[in-house]
C-alpha positions in Angstrom: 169.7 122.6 37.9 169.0 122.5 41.7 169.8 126.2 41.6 167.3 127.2 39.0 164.6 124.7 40.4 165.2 126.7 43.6 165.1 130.2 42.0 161.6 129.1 39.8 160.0 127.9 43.4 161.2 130.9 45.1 159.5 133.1 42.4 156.3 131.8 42.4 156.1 132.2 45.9 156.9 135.9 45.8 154.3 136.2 43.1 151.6 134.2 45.4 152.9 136.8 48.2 152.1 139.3 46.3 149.2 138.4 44.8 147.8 138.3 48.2 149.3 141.7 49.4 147.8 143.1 46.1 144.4 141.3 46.8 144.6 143.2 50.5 145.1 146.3 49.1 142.5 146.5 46.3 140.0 145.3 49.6 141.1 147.8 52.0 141.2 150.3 49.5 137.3 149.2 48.5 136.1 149.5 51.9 134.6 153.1 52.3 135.8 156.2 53.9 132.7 156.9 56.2 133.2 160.1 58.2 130.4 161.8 61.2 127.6 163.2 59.4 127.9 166.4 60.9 124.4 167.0 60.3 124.4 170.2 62.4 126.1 172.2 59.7 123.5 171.1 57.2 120.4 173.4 57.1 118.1 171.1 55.2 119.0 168.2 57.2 116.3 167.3 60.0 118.6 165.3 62.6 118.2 163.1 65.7 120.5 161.5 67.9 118.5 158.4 68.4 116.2 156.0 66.5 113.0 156.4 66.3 110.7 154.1 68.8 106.9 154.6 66.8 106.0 155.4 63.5 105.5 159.1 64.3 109.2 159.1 64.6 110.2 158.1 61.3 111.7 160.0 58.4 110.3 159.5 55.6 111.3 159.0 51.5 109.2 158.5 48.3 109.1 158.3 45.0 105.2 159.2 44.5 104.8 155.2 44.3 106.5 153.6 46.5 107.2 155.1 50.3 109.0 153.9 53.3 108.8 155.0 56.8 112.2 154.5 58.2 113.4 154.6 62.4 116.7 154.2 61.6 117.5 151.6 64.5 121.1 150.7 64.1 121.0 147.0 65.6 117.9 146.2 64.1 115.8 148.0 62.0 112.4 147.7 60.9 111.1 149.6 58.0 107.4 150.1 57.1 106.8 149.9 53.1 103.8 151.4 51.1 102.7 151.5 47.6 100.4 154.3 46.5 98.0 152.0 44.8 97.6 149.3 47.9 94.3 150.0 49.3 91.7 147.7 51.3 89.8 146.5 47.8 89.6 147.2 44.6 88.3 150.4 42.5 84.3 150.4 43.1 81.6 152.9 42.6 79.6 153.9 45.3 76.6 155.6 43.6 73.6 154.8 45.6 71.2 153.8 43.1 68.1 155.6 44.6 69.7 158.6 44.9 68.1 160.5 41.9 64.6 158.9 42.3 64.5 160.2 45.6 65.6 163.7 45.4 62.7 165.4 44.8 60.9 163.8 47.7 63.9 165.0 50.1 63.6 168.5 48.6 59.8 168.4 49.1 60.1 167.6 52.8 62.9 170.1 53.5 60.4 172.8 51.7 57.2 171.5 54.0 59.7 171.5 57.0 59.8 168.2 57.5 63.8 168.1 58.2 63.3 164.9 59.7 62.2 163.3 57.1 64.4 164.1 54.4 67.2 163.2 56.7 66.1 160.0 57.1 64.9 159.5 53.5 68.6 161.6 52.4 70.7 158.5 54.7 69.0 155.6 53.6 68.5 156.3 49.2 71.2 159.4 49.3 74.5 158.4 51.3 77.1 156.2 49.3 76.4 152.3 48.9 78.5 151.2 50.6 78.7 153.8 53.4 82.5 154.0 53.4 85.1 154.4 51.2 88.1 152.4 51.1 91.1 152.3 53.2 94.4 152.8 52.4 96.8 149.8 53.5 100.3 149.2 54.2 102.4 146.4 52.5 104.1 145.2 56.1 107.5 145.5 57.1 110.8 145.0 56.4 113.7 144.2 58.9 117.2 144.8 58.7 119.4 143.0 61.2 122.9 143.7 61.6 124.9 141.4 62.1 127.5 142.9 65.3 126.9 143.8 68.6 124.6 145.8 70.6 126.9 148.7 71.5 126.2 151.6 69.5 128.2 154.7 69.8 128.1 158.3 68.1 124.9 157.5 66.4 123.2 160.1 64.3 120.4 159.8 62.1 118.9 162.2 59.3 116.7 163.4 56.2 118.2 165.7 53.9 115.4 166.8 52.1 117.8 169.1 49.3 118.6 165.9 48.0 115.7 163.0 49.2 118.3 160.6 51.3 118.0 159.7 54.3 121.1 157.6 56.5 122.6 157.2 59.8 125.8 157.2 61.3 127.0 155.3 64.1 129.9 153.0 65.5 129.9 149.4 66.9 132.9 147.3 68.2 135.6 149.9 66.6 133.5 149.6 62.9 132.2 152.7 61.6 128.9 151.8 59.6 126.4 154.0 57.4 123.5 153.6 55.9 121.4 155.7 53.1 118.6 155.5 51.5 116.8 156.8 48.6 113.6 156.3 46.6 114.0 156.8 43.5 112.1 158.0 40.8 114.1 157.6 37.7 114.5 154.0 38.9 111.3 153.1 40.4 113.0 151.5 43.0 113.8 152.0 46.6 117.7 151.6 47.1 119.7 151.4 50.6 123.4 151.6 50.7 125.1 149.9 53.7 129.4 149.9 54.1 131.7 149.6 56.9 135.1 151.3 57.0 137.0 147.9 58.3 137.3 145.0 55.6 134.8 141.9 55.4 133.2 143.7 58.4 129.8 143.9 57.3 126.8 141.2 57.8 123.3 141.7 57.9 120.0 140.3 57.0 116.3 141.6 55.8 112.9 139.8 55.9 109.5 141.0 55.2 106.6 140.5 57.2 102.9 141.1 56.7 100.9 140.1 59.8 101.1 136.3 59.7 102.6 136.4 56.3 106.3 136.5 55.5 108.8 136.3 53.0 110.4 133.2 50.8 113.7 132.9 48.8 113.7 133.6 45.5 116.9 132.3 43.9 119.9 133.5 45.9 120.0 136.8 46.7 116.1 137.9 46.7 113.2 137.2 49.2 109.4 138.2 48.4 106.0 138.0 49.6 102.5 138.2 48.3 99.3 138.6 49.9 96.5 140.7 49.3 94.5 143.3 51.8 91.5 140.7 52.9 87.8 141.8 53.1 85.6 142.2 50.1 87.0 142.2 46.7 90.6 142.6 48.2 93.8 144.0 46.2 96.6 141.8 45.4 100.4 142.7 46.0 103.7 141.5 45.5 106.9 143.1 47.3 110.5 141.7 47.4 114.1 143.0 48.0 117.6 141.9 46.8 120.9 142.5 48.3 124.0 143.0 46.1 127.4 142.7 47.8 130.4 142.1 45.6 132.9 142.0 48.3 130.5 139.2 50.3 128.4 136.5 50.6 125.2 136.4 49.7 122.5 133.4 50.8 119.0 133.2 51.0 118.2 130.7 54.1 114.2 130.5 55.0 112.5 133.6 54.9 115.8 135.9 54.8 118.2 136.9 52.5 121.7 137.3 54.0 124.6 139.1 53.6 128.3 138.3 55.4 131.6 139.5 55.1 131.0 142.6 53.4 132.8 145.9 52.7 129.7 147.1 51.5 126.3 146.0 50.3 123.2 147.2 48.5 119.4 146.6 49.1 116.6 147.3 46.2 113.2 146.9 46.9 110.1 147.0 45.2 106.2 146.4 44.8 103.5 145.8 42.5 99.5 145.6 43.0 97.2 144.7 40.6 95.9 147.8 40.2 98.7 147.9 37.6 100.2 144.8 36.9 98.3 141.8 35.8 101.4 139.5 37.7 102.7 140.9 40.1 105.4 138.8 41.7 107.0 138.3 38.0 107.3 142.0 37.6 108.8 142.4 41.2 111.6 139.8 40.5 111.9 141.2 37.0 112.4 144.7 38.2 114.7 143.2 41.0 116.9 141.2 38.8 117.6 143.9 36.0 118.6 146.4 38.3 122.6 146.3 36.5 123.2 150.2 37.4 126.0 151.0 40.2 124.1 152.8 43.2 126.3 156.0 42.4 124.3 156.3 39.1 121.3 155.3 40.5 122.1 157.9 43.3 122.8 160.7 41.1 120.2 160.3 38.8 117.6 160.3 41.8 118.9 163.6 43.0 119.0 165.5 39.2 115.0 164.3 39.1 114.4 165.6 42.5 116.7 168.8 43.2 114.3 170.1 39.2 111.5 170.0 41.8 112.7 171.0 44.9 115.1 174.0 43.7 112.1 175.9 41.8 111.8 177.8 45.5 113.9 179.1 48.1 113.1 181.2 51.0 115.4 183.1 53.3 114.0 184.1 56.9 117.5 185.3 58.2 119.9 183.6 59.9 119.7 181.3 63.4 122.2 181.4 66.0 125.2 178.9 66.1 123.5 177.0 69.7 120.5 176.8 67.7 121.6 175.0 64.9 124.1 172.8 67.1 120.9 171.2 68.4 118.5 168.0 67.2 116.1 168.7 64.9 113.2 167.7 68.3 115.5 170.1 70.8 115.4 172.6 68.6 111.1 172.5 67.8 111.1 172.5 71.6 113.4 175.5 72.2 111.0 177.5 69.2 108.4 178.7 71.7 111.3 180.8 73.6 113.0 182.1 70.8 112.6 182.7 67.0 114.4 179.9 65.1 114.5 181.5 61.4 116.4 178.5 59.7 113.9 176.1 61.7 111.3 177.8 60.1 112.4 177.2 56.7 113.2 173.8 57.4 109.5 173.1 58.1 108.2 175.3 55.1 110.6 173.5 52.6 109.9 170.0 54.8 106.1 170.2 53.4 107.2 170.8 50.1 109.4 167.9 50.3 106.4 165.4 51.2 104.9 166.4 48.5 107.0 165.9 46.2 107.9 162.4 47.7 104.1 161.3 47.4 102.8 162.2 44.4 105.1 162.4 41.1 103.7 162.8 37.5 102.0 159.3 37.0 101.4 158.2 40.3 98.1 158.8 42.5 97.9 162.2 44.0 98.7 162.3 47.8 96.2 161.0 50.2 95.9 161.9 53.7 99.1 160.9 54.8 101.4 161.1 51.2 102.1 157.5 50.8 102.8 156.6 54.4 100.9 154.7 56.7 101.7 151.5 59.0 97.9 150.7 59.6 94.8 148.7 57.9 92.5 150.9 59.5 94.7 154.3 59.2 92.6 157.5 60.9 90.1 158.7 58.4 91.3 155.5 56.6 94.1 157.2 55.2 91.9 158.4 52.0 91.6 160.9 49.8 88.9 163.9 50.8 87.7 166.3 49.3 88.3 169.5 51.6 92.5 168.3 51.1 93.2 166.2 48.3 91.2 167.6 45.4 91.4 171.3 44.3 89.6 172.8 41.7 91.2 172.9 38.0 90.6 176.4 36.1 89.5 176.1 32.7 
């Protein structure tokens, strides 16, 4: 009896052992295999070697809707968001109502000479009421914090603009970590994937910030903000993000949302104004909460919608030399004015297609001055849309 009793309690502890071993294995096998970018063999890649430190120096991705201006810092990173309908007020018509009453006196003074007159009569009953048109806004900011320490090695940050992502590469404390993001169309949703090739190495955290106002927890895995632009007549908005990390913990504490011990983790984000949604913080935490798809999905189904754009034109301007293409994206813009670049040159041309595309897609608002993007209330030339390059001229 003492025999067998020995033999059972010896065999569940082999099964606990290898339970656990079995447990280890299925994490370390989950944890990704992140290899170097290598963004130098990539011709449609634009490529830097370190973050951006302004706005200016961001890469940019869109889904015609929603945009986000990205610097890629590795430590910390603080993203601009924007949404193609957030603007400094509401739709308004700026008609000045004198303005047909008062024509033919401006016509009569401009035939009797009297320029000065119809210039002053043409700016005060002839000029738009108000003076101005809007301005387009930004939504704030979001920052991602990582959770390890501030020595960063082999860093390397890009846009692909063949397929729309956009990641960096980089290592800290013997961890590699990447990060990509997309914007996705199919989806409506903005979606960043973060991993670590070391198990339960991962921990960050994301806010959002507007000014003085910041984000709240929603549940436990979602933080969002409201607001609206200020001024007369001002827009409302609603923005949030959620992290998903089956492999960690997830906690919302204050105004973040947190992630920790991690193989890898994913971020969706979205916004609403009420230029199209009645509510919008319920459909921004509905939209949140029913994303079920894996990223993968998500991922391939935003490049299929994109790459049926992008592919309709190629261009070939010959080839560039190996030490051209071994250099940044910035190195290589500054080396142009010595020698001919051809591959940099299709870079930029397809670049400006790719902008495009990312800031205006079949039900969104057409492109403004700067796409979708733009960090600033008071954006130069607000940031609008202008006749002599936003509007063309539709044959009939």
């Amino acid at each position: 009896m003492a025999v067998t009793v020995l033999r059972l309690q010896n065999s569940i502890k082999m099964a606990v052992f290898y339970s656990y071993f079995i447990s280890y294995l299925i994490l370390s096998v989950q944890c990704a295999i992140i290899n170097p970018p290598n963004s130098a063999s990539n011709p449609s890649r634009l490529w830097q070697t370190s973050a951006g430190v302004q706005w200016n120096d961001c890469f940019l991705i869109g889904n015609g809707r929603l945009g986000a201006s990205i610097p890629g810092g590795a430590k910390n990173d603080s993203i601009w968001l924007n949404e193609d309908s957030f603007w400094n007020g509401m739709l308004q018509s700026r008609i000045n109502p004198n303005a047909l009453k008062t024509m033919p006196t401006i016509r009569s003074e401009i035939v009797n000479g009297n320029f000065a007159n119809a210039q002053t009569l043409a700016t005060a009953n002839y000029d738009g009421v108000p003076n101005s048109a809007r301005n387009y806004n930004s939504l704030g900011q979001m920052d991602l914090i990582m959770g390890h320490d501030s020595t960063i090695g082999n860093y390397e940050r890009w846009l692909d603009i063949s397929d729309a992502t956009s990641g960096l590469y980089y290592t800290s404390g013997g961890v590699a970590y990447s990060r990509e993001y997309i914007a996705s169309n199919p989806e409506n949703i903005i979606a960043i994937h973060i991993s670590a090739n070391q198990t339960k190495s991962l921990s960050f955290s994301i806010s959002l910030r507007r000014g003085s106002t910041v984000s709240t927890g929603s549940g436990s895995d979602t933080i969002v903000m409201t607001g609206d632009s200020g001024g007369n007549d001002p827009m409302k908005y609603a923005v949030g993000a959620r992290i998903v990390a089956p492999s960690g913990t997830v906690t919302v504490s204050g105004n973040q949302v947190k992630c920790t011990g991690a193989n890898e983790a994913w971020v969706y984000v979205t916004s609403w104004t009420n230029f199209r949604q009645s509510d919008q913080l319920s459909k921004v935490l509905s939209d949140l909460q029913a994303i079920k798809t894996p990223y993968d999905t998500i991922r391939s189904k935003h490049v299929s919608d994109y790459q049926a754009i992008y592919r309709r034109s190629q261009f070939n301007f010959g080839n560039s030399s190996s030490a051209q293409k071994s250099k940044s994206t910035s190195q290589r813009i500054s080396a142009i004015s010595q020698v001919y670049d051809p591959e940099l040159a299709v870079l930029f041309l397809q670049f400006g297609r790719y902008l495009l595309i990312a800031s205006s897609r079949i039900g969104t608002l057409p492109a403004n001055l700067q796409g979708i993007w733009n960090p600033d209330g008071k954006p130069m030339w607000g940031s609008r849309f202008t006749i002599n390059i936003n509007l063309r001229k539709v044959p009939h």
